[in-house]
MARLUMBA-663326 format. One line per 2 residues: number of its first residue (from 1); their letters; for each residue x, y, z of C-alpha. Coordinates in nm, 3 decimals. Layout:
<recs>
NUM	A	X/Y/Z  ...
</recs>
This chain:
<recs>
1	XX	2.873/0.460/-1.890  2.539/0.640/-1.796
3	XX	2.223/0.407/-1.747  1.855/0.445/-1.602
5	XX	1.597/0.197/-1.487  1.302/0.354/-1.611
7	XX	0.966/0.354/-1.463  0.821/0.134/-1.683
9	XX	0.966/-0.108/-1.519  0.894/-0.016/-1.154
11	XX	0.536/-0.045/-1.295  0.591/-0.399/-1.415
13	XX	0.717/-0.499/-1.095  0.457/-0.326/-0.883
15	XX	0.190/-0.538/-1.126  0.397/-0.815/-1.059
17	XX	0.361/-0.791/-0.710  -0.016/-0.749/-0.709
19	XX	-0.078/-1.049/-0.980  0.176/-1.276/-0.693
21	XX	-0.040/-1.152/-0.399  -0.304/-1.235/-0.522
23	XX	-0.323/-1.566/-0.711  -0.429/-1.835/-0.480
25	XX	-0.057/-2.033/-0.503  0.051/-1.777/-0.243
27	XX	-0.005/-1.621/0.125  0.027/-1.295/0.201
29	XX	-0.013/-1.207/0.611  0.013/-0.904/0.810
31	XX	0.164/-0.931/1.118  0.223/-0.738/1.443
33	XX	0.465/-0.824/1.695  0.698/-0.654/1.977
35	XX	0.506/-0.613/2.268  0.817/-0.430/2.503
37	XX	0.941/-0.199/2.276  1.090/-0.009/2.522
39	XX	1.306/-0.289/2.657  1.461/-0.261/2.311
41	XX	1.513/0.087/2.315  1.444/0.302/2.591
43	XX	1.358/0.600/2.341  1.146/0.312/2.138
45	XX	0.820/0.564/2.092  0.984/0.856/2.117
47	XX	1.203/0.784/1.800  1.130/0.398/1.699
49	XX	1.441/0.285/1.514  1.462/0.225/1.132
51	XX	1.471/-0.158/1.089  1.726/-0.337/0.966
53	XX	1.772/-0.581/0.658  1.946/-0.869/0.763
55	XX	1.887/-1.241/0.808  2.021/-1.213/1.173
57	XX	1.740/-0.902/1.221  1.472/-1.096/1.029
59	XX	1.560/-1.387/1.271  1.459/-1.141/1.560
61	XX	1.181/-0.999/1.415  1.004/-1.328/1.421
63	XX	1.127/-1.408/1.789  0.852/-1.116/1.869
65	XX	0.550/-1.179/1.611  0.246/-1.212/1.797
67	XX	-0.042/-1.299/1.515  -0.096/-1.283/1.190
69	XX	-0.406/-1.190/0.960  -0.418/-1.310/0.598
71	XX	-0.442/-1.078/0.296  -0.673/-1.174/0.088
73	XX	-0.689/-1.079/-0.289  -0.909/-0.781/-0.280
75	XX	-0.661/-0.591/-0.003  -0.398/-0.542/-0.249
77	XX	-0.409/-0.271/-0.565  -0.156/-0.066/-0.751
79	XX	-0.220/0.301/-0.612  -0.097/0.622/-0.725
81	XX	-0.067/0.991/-0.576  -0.363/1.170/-0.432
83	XX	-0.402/1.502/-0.632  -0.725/1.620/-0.512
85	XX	-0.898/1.882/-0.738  -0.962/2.232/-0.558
87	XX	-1.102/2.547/-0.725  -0.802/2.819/-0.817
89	XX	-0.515/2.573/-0.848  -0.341/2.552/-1.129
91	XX	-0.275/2.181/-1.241  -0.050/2.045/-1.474
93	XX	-0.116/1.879/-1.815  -0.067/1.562/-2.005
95	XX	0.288/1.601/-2.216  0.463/1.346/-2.335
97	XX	0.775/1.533/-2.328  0.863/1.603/-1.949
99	XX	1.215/1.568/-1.879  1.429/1.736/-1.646
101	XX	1.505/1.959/-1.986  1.183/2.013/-2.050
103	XX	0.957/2.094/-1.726  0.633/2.029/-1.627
105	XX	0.438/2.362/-1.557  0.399/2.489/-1.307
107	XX	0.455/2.269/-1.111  0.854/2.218/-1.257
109	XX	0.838/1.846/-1.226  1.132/1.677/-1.387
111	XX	0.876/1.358/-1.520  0.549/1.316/-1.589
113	XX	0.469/1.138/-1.257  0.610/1.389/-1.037
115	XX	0.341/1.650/-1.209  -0.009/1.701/-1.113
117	XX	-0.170/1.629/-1.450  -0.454/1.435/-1.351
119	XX	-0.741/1.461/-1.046  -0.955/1.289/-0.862
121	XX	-1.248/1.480/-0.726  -1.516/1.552/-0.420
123	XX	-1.711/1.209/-0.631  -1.411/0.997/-0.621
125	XX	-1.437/1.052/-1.039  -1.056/1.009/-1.129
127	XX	-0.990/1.248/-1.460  -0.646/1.341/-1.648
129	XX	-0.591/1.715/-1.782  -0.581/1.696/-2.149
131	XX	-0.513/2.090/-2.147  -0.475/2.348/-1.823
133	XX	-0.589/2.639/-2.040  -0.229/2.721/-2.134
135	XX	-0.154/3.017/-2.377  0.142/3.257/-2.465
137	XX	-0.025/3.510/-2.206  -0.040/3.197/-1.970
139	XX	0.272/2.953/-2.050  0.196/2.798/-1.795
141	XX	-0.177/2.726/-1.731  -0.477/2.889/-1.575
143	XX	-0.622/2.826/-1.251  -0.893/2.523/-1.302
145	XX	-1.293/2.684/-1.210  -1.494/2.409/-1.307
147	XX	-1.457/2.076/-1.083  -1.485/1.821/-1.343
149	XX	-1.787/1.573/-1.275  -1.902/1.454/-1.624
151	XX	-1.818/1.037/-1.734  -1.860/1.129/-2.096
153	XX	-1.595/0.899/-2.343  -1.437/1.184/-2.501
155	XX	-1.222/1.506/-2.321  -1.459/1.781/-2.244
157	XX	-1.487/2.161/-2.092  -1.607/2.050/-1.685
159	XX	-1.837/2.421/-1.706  -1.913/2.743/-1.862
161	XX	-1.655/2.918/-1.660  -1.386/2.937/-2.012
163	XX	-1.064/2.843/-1.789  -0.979/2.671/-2.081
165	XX	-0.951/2.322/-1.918  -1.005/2.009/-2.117
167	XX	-1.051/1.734/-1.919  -1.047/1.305/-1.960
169	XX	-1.239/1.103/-1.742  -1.094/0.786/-1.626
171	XX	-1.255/0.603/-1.375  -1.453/0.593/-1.035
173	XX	-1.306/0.501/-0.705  -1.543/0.226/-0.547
175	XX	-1.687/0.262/-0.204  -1.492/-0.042/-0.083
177	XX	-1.191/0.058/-0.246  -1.222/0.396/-0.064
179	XX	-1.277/0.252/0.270  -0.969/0.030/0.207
181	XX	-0.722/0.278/-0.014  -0.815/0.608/-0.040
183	XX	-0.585/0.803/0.216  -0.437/1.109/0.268
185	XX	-0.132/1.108/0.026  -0.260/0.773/-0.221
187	XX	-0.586/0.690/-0.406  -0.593/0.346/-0.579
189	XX	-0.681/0.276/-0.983  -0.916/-0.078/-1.047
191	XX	-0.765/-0.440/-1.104  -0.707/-0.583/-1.430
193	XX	-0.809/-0.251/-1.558  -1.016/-0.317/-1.931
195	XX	-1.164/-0.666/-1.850  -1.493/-0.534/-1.635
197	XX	-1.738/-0.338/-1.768  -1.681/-0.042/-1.629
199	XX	-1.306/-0.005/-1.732  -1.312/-0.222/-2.095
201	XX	-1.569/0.091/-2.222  -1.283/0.318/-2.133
203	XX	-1.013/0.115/-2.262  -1.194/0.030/-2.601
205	XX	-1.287/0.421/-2.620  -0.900/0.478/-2.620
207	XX	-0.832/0.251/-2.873  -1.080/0.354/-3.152
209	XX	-1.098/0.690/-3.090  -0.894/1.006/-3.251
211	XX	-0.537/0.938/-3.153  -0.430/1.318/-3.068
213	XX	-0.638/1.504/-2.831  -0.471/1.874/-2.735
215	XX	-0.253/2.129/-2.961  -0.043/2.416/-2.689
217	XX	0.014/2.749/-2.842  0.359/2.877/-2.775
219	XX	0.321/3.208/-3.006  0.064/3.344/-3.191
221	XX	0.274/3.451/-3.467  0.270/3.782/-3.671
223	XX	0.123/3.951/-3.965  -0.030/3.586/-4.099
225	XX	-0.328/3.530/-4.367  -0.640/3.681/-4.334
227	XX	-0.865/3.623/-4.009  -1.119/3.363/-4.064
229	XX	-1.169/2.968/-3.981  -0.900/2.749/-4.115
231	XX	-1.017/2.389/-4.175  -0.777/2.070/-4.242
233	XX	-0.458/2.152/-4.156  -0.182/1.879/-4.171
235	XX	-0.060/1.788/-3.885  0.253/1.590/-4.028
237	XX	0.480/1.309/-3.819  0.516/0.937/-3.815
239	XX	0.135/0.908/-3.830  -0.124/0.960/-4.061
241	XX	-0.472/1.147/-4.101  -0.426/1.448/-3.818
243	XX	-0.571/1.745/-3.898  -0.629/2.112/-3.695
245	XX	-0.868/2.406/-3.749  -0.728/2.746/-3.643
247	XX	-0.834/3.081/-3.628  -0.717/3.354/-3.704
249	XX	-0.793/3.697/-3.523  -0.818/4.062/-3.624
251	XX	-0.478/4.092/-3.527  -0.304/3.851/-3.783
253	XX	-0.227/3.592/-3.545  -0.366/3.243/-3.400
255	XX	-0.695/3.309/-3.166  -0.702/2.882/-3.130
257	XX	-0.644/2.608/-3.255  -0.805/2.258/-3.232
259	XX	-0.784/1.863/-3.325  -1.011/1.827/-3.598
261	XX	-0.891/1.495/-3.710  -0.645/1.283/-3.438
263	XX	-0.537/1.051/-3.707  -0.332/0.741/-3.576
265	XX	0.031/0.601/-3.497  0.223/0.928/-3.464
267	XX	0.500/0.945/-3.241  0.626/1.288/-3.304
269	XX	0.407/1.596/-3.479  0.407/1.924/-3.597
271	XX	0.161/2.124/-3.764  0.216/2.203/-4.119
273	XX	0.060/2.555/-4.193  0.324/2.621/-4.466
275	XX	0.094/2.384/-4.669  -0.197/2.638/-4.566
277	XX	-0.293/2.935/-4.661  -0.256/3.089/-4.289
279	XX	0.157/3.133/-4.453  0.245/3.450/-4.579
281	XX	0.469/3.688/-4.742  0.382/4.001/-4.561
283	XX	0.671/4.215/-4.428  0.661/4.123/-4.029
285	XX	0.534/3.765/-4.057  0.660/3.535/-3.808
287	XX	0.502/3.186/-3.774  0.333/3.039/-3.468
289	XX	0.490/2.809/-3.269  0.268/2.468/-3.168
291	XX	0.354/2.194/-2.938  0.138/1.911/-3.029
293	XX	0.098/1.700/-2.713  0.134/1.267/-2.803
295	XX	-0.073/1.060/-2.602  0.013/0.771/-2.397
297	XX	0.041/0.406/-2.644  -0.325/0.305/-2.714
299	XX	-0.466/0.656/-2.656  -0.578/0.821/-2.313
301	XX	-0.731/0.568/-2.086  -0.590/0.252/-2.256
303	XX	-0.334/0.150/-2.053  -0.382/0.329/-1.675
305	XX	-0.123/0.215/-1.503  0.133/0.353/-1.764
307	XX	-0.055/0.649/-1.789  -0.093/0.750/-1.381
309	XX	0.271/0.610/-1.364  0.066/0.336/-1.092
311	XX	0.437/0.199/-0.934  0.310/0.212/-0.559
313	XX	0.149/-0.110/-0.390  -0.102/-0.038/-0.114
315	XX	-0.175/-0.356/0.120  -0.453/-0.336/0.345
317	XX	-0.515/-0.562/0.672  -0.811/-0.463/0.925
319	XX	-0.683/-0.632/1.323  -1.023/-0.696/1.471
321	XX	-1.113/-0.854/1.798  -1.277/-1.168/1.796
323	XX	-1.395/-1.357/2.121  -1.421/-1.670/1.887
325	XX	-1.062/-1.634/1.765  -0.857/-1.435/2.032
327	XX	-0.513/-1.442/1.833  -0.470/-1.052/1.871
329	XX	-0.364/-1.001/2.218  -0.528/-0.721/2.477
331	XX	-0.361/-0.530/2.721  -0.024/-0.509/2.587
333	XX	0.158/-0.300/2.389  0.301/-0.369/2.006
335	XX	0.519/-0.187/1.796  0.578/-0.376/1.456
337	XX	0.416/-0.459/1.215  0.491/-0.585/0.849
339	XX	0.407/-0.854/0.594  0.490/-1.235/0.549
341	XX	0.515/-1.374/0.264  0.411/-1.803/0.245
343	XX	0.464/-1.877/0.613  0.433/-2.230/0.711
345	XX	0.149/-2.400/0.923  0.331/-2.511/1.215
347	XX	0.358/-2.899/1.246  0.394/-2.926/0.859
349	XX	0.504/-2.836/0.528  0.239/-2.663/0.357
351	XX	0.183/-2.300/0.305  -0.030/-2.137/0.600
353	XX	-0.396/-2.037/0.486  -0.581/-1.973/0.781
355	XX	-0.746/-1.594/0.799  -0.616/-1.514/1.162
357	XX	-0.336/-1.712/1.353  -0.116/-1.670/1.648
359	XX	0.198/-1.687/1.662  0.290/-1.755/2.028
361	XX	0.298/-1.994/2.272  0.071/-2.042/2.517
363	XX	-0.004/-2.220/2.914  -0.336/-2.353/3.080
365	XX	-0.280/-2.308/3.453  -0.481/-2.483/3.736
367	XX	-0.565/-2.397/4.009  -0.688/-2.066/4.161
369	XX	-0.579/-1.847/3.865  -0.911/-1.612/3.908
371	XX	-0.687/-1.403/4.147  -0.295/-1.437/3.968
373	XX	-0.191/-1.133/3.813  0.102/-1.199/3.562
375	XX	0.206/-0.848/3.472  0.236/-0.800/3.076
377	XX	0.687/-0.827/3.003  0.740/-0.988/3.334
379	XX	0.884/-1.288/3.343  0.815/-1.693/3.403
381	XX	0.995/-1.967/3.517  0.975/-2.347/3.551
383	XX	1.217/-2.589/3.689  1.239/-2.829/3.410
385	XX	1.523/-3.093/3.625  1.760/-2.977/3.844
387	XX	1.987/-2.715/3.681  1.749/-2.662/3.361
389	XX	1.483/-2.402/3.397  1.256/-2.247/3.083
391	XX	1.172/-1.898/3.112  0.924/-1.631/2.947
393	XX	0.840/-1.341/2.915  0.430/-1.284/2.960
395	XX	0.294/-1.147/2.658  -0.073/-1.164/2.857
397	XX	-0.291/-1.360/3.101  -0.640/-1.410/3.108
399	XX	-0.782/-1.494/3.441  -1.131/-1.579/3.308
401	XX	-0.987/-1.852/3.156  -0.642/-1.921/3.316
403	XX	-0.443/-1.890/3.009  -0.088/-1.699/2.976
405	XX	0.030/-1.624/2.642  0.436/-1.608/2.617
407	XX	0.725/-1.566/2.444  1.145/-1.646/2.388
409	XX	1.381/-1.441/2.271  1.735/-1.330/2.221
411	XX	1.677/-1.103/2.518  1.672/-1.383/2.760
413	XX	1.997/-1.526/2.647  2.241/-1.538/2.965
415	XX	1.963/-1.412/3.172  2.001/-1.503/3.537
417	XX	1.685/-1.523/3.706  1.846/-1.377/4.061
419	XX	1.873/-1.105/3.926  2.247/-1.077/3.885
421	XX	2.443/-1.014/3.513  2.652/-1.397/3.540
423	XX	2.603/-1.549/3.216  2.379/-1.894/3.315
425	XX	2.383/-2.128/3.007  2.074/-2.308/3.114
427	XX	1.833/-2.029/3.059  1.727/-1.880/2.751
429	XX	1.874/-1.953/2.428  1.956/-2.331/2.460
431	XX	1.569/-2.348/2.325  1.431/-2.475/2.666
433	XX	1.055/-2.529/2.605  0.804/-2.537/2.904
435	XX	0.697/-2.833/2.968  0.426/-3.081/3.145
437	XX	0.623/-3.374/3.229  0.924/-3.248/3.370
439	XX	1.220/-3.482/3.447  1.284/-3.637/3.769
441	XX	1.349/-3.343/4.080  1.164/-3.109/3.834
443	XX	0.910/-2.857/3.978  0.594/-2.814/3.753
445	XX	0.518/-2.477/3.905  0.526/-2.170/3.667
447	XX	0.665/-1.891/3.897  0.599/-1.519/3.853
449	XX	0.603/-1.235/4.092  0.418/-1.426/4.407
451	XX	0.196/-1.671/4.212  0.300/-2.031/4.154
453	XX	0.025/-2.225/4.014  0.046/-2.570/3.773
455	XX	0.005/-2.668/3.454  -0.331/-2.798/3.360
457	XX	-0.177/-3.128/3.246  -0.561/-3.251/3.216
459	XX	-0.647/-3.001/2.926  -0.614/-3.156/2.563
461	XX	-0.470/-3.430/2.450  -0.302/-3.522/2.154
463	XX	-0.616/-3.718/2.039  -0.842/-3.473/2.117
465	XX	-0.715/-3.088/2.142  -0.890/-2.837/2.333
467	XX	-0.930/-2.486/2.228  -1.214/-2.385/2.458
469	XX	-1.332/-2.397/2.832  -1.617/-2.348/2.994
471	XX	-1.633/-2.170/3.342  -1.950/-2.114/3.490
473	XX	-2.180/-2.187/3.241  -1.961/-1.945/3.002
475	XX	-1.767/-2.099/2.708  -1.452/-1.935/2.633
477	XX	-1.258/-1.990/2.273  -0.861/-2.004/2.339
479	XX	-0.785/-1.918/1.971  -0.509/-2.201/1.990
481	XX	-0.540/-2.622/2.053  -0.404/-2.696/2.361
483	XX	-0.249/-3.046/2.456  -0.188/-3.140/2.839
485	XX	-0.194/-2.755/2.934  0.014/-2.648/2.646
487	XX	0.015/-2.444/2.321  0.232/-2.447/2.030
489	XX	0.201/-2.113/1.816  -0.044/-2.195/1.459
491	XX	0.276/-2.049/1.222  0.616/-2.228/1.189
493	XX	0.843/-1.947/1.309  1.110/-1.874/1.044
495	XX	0.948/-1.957/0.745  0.848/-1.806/0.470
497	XX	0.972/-1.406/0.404  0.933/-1.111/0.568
499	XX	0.918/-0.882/0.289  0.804/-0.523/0.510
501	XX	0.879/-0.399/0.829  0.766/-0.120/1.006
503	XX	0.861/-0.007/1.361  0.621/0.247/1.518
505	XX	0.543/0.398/1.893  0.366/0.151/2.121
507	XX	0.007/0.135/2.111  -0.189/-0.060/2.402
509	XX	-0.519/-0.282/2.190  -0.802/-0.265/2.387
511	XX	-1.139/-0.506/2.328  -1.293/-0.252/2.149
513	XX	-0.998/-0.148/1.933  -0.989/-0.197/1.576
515	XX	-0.628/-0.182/1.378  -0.631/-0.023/0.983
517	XX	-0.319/-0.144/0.885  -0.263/0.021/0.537
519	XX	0.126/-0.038/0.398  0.256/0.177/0.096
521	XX	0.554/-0.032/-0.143  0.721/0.163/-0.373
523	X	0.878/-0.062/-0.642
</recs>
């Protein structure tokens, strides 16, 4: 038995996905993680690996999240294609009839979305082809001369040029949308399209204007009536009150033929010229041929998402540095990055909502930290009683401010800190946390390379968390609460859904470095 999912529905759920990322019941984050690739995968950023889809894999993806920044409603929108208009080119036109047994032209798509039919152009105006200047001398189309700039309602000519375009403005692209979604390969088309100004004059246009908008001759025909204007020809389908003007040459055959009257509710059409006096008896006669083109249900502009085939999700998340809320580490490396759906605020049960949050844990040291160096993937130790010991890897270490981001993983499991490949089951994954009150015989001292310094047991308490420090005058914001030296990451790790993953080469952030994180979903 043959079957299809059709598009329609990969439109649906794209909307779907837009209307759930959006409504305030839910949290959408981005998130970047992995800062030593390469430990992974020695050939990480030469060829980074294709993730995996498993609940082991997303187990380990959130063993190396570092922070997380929350989408918020207007970084989401359905998006579509990028078919930028360029004098010369020959686009395709609106047909309701594209199958993979009945081409587009020329472009030979097998569906409508595949074609080229619509534009957007050098003013982010956003127009469909109604008609590519197609003609039995041209079956398939014309090369487009006139960039299309107009806003008018109804399909127009864009110039004076006679390429025999008809074109159907749509909409405009905002500047922030364009910052935010225009790209190389996708443009996006408005939210709730029809209930803002802007789109509800395009969408009421469509619905109480002429229904069809474009006629393609196939042939001309032969030997038909006299040349002249012929006014109110049927146009005879499922619908009622279409009607076409044609010409008729010197020659005997069609010269053009236009809508006169678009009528309403057709499904199918054909133009009746047996009922006209273009029909004749004359040895030779052959009749034209007409394709008369459907539009989409509602008209041209009613419903754009059906129309532009809009089944592509763009989500947008800007990483910015922020002395006031240093979640987004410096210095290292990462290599993921994806979206989380509902995560959990760590230490409860409800849904996270903060706008930027780490997801790591984090050490105040004591002592003289100004001149430690804790080298970004090397690893920490602390004696938590004798024959326990916690270890780390560094994610990074500020020595302003003393503090030394870290993290667990699989990795460590079995690790032997002399070095040696003996499986030791008190390190790594029996979950042992850092800690500032070790048990009795425990040493305090976090050990990498030659530096041993202390926990700053003094800084935060339970009643009153600290998540700043001042050092000469200088107040420095932490990002995270710290309680006797220690911090918990803001985001209970494995909650929620990680819905995207994306594994890319290393890059190093810097202070000054800004992160456009733009992710394509195709539903």
């Amino acid at each position: 038995m043959s079957a299809i999912i059709t598009d329609q529905l990969r439109i649906l759920n794209a909307k779907n996905f837009v209307s759930s990322a959006t409504t305030s019941s839910n949290s959408y984050y981005a998130f970047i993680g992995l800062p030593n690739a390469t430990e992974y995968d020695a050939n990480w950023d030469k060829n980074p690996p294709a993730p995996k889809d498993s609940f082991d894999d997303e187990n380990d993806y959130w063993d190396s999240i570092i922070a997380l920044k929350k989408i918020n409603s207007e970084d989401v929108k359905q998006v579509i294609r990028k078919v930028s208009w360029q004098s010369g080119i020959t686009y395709d036109m609106y047909r309701h009839k594209i199958s993979r047994d009945n081409l587009s032209l020329p472009s030979q798509a097998t569906n409508l979305y595949s074609a080229n039919y619509y534009i957007v152009n050098s003013e982010y105006k956003v127009y469909i082809c109604i008609h590519n200047g197609a003609d039995p001398e041209n079956p398939e189309g014309r090369p487009s001369l006139d960039e299309p700039t107009f806003v008018d309602l109804e399909p127009r000519p864009a110039g004076t040029s006679g390429d025999g375009y008809i074109w159907k403005y749509l909409y405009t692209i905002s500047p922030s949308d364009i910052i935010k979604f225009d790209g190389i390969n996708y443009i996006p088309v408005p939210k709730n399209w029809g209930e803002d100004s802007s789109t509800s004059i395009i969408k009421e246009n469509a619905k109480t204007s002429t229904q069809i908008k474009n006629i393609i001759i196939r042939s001309r025909g032969d030997n038909l009536g006299s040349p002249g204007i012929y006014s109110n020809v049927p146009i005879k389908g499922d619908g009622t009150g279409a009607e076409a003007t044609i010409v008729i040459n010197d020659n005997f055959q069609v010269e053009s033929i236009t809508v006169s009257n678009g009528g309403s509710g057709y499904t199918y059409a054909s133009v009746d010229i047996e009922s006209s006096d273009i029909s004749t008896t004359e040895v030779g006669f052959s009749s034209p041929l007409f394709e008369v083109v459907i539009p989409p249900v509602g008209g041209h502009g009613y419903d754009i998402y059906r129309e532009l085939g809009a089944y592509n999700v763009l989500v947008y998340s800007r990483v910015e540095n922020d002395l006031e809320n240093p979640d987004f580490i410096l210095g290292n490396q990462v290599a993921r990055f994806g979206i989380l759906k509902n995560p959990i605020a760590y230490g409860s049960e409800e849904i996270l909502n903060e706008d930027k949050v780490s997801a790591v844990y984090a050490i105040k040291l004591s002592g003289n930290f100004q001149d430690a160096e804790y080298t970004s993937d090397s690893l920490i130790t602390q004696t938590i009683s004798t024959g326990t010991t916690a270890i780390g890897k560094v994610i990074s270490y500020d020595s302003n401010t003393g503090v030394l981001k870290y993290w667990q993983d699989r990795t460590l499991y079995g690790f032997n800190f002399d070095g040696t490949d003996n499986l030791n089951p008190t390190y790594g994954f029996q979950n042992i946390s850092f800690t500032s009150s070790p048990g009795t015989g425990g040493n305090l001292s976090i050990v990498g390379d030659q530096y041993s310094l202390s926990i700053d047991t003094s800084f935060g308490s339970e009643s009153s968390p600290a998540s700043s420090t001042t050092i000469n005058n200088k107040t420095y914001y932490l990002g995270q609460e710290f309680v006797e030296g220690l911090s918990n990451p803001e985001v209970k790790k494995h909650s929620g859904d990680i819905i995207y993953v994306d594994n890319r080469p290393s890059i190093t952030r810097s202070q000054n470095q800004k992160e456009d994180i733009k992710v394509i979903l195709q539903f």
